[in-house]
Phi, psi and omega in degrees: 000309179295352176266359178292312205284351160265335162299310150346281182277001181283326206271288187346299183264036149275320171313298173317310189288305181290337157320282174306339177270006172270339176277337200290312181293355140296343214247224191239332168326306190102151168311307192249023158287310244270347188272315183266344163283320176297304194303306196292330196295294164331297157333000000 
């Protein structure tokens, strides 16, 4: 069970991290400043 609930929050928080990097790549940041300040974040 507890390896369900980390795959989970593993996936989540990749979803997350290409979210912000996709607003990031509109922006003057980049997909992958903006990809990789989320990933550490995460941390």
């Amino acid at each position: 069970m507890s390896i369900l609930v980390f795959l989970f929050g593993l996936l989540a928080g990749c979803l997350l991290a290409v979210i912000v990097g996709l607003i990031g790549s509109h922006r003057r940041i980049g997909f992958g400043w903006a990809f990789l300040l989320s990933v550490v974040a995460l941390l």
